[in-house]
Residue frames as a rotation matrix with the C-alpha (Angstrom) as fourth column:
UNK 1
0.570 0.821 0.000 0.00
0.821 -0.570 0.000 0.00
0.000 0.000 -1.000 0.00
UNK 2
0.382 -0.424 -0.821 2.75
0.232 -0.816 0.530 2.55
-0.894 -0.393 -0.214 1.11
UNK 3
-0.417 -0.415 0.809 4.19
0.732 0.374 0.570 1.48
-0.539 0.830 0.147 -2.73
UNK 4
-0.198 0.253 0.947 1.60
0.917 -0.293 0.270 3.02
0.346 0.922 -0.174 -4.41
UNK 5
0.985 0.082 -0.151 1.25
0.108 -0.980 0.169 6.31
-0.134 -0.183 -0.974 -2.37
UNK 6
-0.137 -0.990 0.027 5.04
0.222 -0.004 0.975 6.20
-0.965 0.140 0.220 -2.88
UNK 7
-0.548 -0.050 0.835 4.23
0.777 0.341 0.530 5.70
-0.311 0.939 -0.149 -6.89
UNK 8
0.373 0.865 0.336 1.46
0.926 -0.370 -0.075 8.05
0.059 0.339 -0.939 -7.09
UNK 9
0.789 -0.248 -0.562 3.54
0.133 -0.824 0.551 10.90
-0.600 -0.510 -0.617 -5.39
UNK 10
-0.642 -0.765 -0.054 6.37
0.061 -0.121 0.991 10.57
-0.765 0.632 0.125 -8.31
UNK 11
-0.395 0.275 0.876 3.92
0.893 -0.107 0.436 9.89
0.214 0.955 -0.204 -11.38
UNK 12
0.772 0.611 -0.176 2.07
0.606 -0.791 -0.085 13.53
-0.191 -0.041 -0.981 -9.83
UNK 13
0.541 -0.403 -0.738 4.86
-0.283 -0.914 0.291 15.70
-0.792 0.052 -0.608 -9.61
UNK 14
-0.665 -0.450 0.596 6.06
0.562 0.224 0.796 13.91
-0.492 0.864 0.104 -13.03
UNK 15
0.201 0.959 0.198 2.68
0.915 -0.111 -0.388 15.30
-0.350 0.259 -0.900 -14.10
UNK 16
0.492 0.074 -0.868 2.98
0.610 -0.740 0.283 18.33
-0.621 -0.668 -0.409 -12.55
UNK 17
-0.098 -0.879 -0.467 6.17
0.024 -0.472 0.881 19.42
-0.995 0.075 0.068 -14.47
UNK 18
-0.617 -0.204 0.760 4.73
0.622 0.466 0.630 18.05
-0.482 0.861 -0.161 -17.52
UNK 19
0.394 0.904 -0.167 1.57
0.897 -0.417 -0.144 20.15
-0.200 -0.094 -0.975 -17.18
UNK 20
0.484 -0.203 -0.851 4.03
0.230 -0.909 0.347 23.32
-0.844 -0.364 -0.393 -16.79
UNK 21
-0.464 -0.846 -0.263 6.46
-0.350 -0.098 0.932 22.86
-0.814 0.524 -0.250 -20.00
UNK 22
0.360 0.576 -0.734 3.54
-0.927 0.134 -0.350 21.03
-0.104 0.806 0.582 -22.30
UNK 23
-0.537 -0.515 -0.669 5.08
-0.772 0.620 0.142 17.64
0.341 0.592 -0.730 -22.40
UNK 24
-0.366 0.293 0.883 2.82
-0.665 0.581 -0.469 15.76
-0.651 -0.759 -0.018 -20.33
UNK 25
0.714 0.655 0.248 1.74
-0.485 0.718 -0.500 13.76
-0.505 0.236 0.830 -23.12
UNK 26
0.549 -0.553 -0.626 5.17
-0.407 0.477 -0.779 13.00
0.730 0.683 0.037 -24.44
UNK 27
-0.468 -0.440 0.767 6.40
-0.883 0.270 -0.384 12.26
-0.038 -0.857 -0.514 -20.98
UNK 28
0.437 0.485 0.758 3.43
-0.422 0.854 -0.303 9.43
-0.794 -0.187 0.578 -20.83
UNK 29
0.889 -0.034 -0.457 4.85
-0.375 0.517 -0.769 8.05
0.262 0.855 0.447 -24.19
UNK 30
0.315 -0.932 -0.178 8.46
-0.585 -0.043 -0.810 8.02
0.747 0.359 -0.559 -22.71
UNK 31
-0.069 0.195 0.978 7.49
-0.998 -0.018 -0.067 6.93
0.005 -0.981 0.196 -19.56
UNK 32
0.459 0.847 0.268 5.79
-0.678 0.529 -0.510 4.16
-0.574 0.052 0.817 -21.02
UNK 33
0.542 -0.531 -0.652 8.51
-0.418 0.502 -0.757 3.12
0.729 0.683 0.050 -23.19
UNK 34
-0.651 -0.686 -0.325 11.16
-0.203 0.570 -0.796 2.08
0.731 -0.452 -0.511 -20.81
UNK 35
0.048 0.728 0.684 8.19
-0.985 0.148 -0.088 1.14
-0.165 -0.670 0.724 -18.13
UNK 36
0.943 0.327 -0.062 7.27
-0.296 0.738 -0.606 -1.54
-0.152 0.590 0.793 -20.98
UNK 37
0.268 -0.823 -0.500 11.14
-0.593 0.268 -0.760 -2.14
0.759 0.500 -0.416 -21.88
UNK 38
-0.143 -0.668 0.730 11.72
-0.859 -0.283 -0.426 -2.73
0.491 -0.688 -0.534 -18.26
UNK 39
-0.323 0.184 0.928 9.29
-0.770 0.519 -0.371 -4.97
-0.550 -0.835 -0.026 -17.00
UNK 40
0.765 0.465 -0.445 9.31
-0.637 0.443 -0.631 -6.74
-0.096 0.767 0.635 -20.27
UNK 41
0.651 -0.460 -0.604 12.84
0.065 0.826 -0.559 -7.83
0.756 0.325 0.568 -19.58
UNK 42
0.957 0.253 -0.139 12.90
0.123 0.081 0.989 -9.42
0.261 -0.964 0.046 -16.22
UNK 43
0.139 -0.951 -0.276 17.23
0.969 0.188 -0.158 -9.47
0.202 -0.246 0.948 -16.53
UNK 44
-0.396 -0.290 0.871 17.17
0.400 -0.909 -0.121 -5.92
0.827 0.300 0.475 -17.35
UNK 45
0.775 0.616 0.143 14.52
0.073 -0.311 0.947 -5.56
0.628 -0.724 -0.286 -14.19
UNK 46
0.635 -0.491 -0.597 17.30
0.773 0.428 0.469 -7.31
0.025 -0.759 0.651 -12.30
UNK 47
-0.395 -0.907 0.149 20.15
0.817 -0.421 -0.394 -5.68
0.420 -0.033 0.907 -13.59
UNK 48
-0.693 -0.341 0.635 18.87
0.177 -0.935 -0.308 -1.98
0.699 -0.101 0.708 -12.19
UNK 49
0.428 0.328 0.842 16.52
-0.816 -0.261 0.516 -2.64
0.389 -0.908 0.156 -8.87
UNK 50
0.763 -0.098 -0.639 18.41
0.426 0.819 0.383 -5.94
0.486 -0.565 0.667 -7.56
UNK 51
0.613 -0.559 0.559 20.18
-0.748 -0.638 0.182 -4.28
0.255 -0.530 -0.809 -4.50
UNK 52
0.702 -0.626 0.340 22.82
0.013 0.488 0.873 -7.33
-0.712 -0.608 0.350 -4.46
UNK 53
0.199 -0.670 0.715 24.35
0.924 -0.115 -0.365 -6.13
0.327 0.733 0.596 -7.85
UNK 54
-0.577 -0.403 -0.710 26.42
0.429 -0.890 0.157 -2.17
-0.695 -0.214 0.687 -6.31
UNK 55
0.353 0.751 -0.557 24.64
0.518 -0.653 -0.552 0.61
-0.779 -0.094 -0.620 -7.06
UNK 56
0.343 -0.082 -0.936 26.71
-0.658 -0.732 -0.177 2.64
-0.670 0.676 -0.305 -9.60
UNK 57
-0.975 -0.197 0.107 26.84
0.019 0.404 0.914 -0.48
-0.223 0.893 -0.390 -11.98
UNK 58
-0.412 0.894 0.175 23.17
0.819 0.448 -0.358 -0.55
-0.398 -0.004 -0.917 -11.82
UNK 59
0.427 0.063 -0.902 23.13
0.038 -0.998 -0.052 3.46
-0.904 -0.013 -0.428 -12.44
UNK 60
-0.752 -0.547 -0.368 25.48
-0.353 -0.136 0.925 2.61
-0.556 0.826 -0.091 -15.35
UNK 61
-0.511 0.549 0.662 22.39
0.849 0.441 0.290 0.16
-0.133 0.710 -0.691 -17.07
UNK 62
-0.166 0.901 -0.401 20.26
0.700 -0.179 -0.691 2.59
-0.694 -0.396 -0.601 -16.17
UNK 63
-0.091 -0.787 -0.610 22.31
0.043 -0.615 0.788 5.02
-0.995 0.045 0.089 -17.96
UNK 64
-0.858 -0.137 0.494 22.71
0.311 0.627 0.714 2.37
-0.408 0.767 -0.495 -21.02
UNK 65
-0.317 0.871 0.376 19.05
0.948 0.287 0.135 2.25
0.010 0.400 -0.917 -21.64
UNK 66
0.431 0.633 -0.643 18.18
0.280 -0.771 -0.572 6.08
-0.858 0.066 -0.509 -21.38
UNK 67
-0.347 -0.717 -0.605 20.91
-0.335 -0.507 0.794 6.91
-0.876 0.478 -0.064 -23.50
UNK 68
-0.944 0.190 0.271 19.31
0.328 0.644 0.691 3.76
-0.043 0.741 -0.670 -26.44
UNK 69
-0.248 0.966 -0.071 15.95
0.930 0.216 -0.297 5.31
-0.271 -0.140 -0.952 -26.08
UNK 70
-0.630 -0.081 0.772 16.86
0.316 -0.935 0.159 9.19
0.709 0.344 0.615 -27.07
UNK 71
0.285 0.684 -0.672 14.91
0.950 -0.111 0.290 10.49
0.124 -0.721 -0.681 -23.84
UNK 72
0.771 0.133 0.623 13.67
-0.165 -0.903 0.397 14.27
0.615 -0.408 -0.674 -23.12
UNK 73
-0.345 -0.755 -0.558 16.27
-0.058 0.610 -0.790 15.23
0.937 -0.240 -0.254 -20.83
UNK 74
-0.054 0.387 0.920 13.88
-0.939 -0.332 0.085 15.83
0.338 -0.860 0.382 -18.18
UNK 75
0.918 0.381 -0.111 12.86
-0.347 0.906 0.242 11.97
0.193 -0.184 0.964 -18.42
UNK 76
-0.091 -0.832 -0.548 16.83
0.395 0.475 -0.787 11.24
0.914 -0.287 0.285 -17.83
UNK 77
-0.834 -0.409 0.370 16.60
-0.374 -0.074 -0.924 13.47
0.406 -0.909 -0.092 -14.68
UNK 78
0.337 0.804 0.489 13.40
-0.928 0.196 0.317 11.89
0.159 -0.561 0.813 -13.42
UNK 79
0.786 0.143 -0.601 14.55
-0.268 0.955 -0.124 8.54
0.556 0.258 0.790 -13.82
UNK 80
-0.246 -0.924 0.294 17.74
-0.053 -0.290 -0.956 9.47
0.968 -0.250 0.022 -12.70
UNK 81
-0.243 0.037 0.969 15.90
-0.935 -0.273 -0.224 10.72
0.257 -0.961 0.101 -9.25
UNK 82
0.415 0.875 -0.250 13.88
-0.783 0.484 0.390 7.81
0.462 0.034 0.886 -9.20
UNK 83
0.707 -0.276 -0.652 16.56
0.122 0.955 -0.272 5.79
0.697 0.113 0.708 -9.07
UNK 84
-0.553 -0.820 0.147 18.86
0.085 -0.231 -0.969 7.52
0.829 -0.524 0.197 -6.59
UNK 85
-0.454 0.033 0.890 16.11
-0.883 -0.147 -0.445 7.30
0.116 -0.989 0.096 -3.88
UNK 86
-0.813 0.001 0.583 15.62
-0.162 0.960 -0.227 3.87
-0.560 -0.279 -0.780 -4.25
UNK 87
-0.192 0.979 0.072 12.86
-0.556 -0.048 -0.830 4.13
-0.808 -0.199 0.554 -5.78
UNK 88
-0.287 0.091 -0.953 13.00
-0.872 -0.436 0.221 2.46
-0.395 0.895 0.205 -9.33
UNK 89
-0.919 0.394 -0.016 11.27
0.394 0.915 -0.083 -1.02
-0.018 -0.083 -0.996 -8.48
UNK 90
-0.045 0.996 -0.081 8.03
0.377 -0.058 -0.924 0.99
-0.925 -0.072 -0.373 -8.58
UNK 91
-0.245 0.512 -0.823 8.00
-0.653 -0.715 -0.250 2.19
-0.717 0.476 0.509 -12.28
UNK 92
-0.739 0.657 0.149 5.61
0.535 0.439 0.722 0.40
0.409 0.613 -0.676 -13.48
UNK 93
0.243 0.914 -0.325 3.11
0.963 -0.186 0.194 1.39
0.117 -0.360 -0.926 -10.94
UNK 94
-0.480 -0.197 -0.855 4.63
0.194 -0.974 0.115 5.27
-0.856 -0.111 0.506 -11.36
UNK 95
-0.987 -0.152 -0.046 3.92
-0.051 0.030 0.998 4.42
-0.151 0.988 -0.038 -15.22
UNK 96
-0.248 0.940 -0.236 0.27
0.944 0.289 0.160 3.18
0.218 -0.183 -0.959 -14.12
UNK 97
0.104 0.605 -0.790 -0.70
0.670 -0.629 -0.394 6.15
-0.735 -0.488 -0.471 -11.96
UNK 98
-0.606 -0.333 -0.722 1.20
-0.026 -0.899 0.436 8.65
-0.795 0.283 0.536 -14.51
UNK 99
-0.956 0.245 0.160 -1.19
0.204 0.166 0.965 7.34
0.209 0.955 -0.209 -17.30
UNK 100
0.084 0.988 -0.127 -4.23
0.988 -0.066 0.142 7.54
0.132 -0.137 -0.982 -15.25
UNK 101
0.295 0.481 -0.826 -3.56
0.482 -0.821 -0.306 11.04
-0.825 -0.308 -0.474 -14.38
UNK 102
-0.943 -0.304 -0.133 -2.58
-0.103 -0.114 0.988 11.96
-0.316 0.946 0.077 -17.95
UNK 103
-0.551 0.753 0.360 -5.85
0.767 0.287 0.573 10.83
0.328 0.592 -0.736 -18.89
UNK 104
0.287 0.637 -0.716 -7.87
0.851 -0.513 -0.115 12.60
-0.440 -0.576 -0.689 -16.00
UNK 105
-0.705 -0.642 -0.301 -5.31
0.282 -0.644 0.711 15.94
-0.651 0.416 0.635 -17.55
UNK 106
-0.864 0.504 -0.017 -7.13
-0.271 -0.435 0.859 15.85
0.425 0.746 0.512 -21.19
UNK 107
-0.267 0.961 0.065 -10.73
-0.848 -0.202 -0.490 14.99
-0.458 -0.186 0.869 -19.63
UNK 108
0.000 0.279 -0.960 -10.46
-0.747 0.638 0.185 11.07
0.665 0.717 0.209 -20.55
UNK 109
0.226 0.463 0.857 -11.74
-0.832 0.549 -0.077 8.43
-0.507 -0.695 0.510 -19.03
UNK 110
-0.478 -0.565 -0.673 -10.82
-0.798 0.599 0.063 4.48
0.368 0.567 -0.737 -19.67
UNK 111
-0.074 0.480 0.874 -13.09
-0.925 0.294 -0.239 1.92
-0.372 -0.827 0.422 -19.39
UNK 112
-0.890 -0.395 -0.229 -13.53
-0.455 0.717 0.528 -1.71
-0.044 0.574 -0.818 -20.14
UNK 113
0.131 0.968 -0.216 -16.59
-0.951 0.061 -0.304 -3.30
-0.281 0.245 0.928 -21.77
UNK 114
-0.892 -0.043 0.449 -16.86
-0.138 0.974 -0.179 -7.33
-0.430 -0.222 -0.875 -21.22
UNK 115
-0.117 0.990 -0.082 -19.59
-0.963 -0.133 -0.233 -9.12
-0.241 0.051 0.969 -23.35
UNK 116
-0.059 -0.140 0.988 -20.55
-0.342 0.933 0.112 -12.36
-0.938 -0.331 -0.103 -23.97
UNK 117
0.216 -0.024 0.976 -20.94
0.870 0.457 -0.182 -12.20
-0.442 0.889 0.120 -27.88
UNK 118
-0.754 -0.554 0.354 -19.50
0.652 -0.695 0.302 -9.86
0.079 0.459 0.885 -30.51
UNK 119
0.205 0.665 -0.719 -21.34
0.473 -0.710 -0.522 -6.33
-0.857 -0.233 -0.460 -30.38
UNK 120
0.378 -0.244 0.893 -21.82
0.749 -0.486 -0.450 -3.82
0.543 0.839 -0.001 -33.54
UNK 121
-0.512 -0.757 0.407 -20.50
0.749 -0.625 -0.221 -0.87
0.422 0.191 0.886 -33.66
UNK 122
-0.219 0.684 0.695 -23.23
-0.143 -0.728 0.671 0.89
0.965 0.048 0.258 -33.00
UNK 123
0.770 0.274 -0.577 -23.74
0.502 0.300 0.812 -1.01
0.395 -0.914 0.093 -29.76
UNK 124
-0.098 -0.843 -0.528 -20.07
0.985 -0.158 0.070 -0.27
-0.143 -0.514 0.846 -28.45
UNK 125
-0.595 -0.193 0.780 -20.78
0.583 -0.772 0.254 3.21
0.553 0.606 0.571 -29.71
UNK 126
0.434 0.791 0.431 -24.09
-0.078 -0.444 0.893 4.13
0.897 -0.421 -0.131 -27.74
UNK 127
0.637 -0.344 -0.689 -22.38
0.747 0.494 0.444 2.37
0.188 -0.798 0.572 -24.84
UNK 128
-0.467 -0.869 0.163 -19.55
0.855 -0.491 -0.169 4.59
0.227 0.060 0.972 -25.33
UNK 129
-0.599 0.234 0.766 -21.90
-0.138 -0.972 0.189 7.74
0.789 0.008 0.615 -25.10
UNK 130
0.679 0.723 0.123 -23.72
-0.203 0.024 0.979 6.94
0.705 -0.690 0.163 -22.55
UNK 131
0.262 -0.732 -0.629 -20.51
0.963 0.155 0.220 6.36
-0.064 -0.663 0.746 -20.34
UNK 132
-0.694 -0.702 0.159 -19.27
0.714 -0.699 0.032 9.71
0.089 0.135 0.987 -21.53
UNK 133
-0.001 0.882 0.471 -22.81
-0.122 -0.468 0.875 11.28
0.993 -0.056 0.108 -20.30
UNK 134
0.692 0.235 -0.682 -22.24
0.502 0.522 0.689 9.47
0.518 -0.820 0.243 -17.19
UNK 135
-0.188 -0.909 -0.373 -18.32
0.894 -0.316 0.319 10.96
-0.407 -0.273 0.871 -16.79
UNK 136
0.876 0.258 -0.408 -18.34
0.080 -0.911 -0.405 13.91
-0.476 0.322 -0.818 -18.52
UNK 137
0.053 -0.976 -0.213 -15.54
-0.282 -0.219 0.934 12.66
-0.958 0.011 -0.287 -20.08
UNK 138
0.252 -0.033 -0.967 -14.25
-0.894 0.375 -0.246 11.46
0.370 0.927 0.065 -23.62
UNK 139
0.542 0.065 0.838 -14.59
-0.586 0.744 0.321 7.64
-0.602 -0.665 0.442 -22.92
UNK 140
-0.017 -0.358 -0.933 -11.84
-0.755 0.617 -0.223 5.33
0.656 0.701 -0.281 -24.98
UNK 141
0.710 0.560 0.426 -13.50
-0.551 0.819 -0.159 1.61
-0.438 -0.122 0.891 -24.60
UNK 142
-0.891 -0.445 -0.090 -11.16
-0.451 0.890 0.067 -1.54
0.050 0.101 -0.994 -24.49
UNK 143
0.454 0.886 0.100 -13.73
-0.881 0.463 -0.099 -4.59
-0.134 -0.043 0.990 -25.76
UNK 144
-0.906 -0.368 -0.208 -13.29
-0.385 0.921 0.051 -8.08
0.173 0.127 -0.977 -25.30
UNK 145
0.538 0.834 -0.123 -15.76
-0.608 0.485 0.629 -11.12
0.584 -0.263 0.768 -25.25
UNK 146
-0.948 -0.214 0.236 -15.86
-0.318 0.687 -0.654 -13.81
-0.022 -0.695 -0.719 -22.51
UNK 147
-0.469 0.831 -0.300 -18.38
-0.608 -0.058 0.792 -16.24
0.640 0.554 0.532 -23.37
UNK 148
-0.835 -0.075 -0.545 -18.59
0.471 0.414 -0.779 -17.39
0.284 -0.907 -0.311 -19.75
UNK 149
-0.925 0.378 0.036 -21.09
-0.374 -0.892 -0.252 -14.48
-0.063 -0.247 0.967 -19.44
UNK 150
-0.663 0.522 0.536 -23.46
0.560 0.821 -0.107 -16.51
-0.496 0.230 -0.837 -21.38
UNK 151
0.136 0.638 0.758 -25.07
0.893 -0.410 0.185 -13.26
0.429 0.652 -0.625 -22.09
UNK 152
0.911 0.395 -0.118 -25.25
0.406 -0.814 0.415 -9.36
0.068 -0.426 -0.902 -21.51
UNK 153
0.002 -0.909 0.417 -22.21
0.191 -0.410 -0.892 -7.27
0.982 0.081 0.173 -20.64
UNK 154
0.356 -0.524 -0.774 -19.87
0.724 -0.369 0.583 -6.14
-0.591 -0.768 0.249 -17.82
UNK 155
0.626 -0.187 0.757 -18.95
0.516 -0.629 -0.582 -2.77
0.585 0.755 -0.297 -18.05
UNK 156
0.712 -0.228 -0.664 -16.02
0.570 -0.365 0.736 -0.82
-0.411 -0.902 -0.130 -15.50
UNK 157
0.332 -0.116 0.936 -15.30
-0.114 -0.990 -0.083 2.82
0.936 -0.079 -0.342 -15.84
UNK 158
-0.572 -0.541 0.617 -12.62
-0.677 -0.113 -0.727 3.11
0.463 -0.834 -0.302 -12.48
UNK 159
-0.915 -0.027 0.403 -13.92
-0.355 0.528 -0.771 1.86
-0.192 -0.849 -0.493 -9.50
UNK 160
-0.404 0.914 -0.034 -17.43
-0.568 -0.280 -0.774 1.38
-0.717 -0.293 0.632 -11.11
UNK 161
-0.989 0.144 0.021 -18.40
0.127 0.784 0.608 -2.01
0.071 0.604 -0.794 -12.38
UNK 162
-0.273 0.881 -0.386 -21.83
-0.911 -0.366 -0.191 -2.09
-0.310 0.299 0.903 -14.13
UNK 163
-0.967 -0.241 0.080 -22.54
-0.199 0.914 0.353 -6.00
-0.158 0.326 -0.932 -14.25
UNK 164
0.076 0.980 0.186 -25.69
-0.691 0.186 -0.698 -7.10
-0.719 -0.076 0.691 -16.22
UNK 165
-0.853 -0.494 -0.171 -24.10
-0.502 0.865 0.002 -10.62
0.147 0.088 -0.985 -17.19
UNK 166
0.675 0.630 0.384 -26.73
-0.677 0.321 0.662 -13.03
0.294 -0.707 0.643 -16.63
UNK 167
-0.187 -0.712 -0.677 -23.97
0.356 0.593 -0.723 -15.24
0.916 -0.376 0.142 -15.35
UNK 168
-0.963 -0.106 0.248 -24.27
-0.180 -0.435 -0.883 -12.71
0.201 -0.894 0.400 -12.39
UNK 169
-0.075 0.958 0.278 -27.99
-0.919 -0.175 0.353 -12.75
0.386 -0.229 0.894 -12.61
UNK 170
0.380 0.666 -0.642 -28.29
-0.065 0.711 0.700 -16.46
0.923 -0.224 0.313 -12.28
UNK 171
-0.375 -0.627 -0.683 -25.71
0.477 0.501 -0.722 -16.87
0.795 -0.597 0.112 -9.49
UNK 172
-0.734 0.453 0.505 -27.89
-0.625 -0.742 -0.244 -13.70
0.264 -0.495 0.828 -7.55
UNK 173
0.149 0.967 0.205 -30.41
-0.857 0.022 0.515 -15.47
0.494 -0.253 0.832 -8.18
UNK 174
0.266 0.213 -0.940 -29.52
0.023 0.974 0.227 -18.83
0.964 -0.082 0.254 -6.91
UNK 175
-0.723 -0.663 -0.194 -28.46
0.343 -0.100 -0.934 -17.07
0.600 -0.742 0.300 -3.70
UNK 176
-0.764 0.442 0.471 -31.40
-0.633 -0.655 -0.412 -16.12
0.127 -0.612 0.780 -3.20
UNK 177
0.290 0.588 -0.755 -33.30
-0.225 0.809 0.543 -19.43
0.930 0.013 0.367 -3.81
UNK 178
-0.390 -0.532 -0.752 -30.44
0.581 0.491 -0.649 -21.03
0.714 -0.690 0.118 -1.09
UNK 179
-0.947 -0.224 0.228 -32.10
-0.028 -0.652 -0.757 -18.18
0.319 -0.724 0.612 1.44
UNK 180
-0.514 0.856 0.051 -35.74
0.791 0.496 -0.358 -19.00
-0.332 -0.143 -0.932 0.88
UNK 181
-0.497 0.481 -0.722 -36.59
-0.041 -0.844 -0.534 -15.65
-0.867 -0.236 0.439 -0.49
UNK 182
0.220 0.566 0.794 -38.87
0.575 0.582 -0.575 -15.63
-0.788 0.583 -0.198 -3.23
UNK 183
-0.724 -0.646 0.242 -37.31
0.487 -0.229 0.843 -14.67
-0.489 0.728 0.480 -7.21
């Protein structure tokens, strides 16, 4: 838990700076690159947060890889800090928070939309406006099926899941049979 108030408190004042100079949306691209480079290759993880390999070889990868990526040099001195207070076993979850508040920045909202058979366009589309009535934001919809569902959709916009699955319905409902209450 302390992690991600730890994480959140670097991906803001990454924000912050990004908000002041206009880069905040090329920061989230750079960010995101060596995030994704990093925790895509678990040696490379090793080689620059495993505190049993000395610190200024690990500063040297660190080094390596900004230097192969052509980074802003702000993103060399963030990373840079990051890494000189210990801190560079959390970016990913700096990379997470900095993307959600990047979004929250332009007035976007991410949500995922779970259905049990393919949907038209037009469905995912109304769906899509009607979330973005709901947020007041510009919603950008990640779809997938899961034909566990058996039917209906799951829909979660942050912390707000919208489940009308009947998978969920039946399993409600069979909880309420097991209680004696009447369906």
């Amino acid at each position: 838990m302390k992690n991600m108030v730890i994480a959140r408190r670097y991906a803001k004042a990454l924000l912050l700076i990004g908000k002041d100079d206009g880069q905040a949306e090329s920061y989230r691209e750079e960010l995101d690159n060596i995030a994704g480079l990093v925790t895509g290759e678990k040696e490379l993880e090793q080689a620059i947060t495993n505190p049993l390999y000395d610190t200024a070889g690990r500063r040297k990868v660190l080094h390596a890889i900004i230097d192969k990526l052509y980074l802003s040099d702000m993103m060399k001195a963030f990373l840079l800090l990051v890494f000189d207070k210990g801190r560079i076993g959390f970016l990913s979850n700096i990379n997470e928070f900095y993307k959600k508040l990047a979004d929250e920045l332009k007035g976007i909202a991410r949500a995922s939309l779970v259905s049990a058979t393919e949907l038209s366009s037009e469905t995912i589309d109304k769906i899509r406006s009607t979330m973005s009535k709901m947020t007041g934001k510009d919603v950008i919809l990640e779809v997938e099926q899961d034909p566990s569902l058996i039917g209906g959709v799951v829909s979660r916009i942050g912390d707000l899941v919208l489940d009308g699955s009947i998978r969920t319905q039946l399993l409600n409902m069979r909880e309420s049979i097991k209680r004696g209450e009447s369906v």
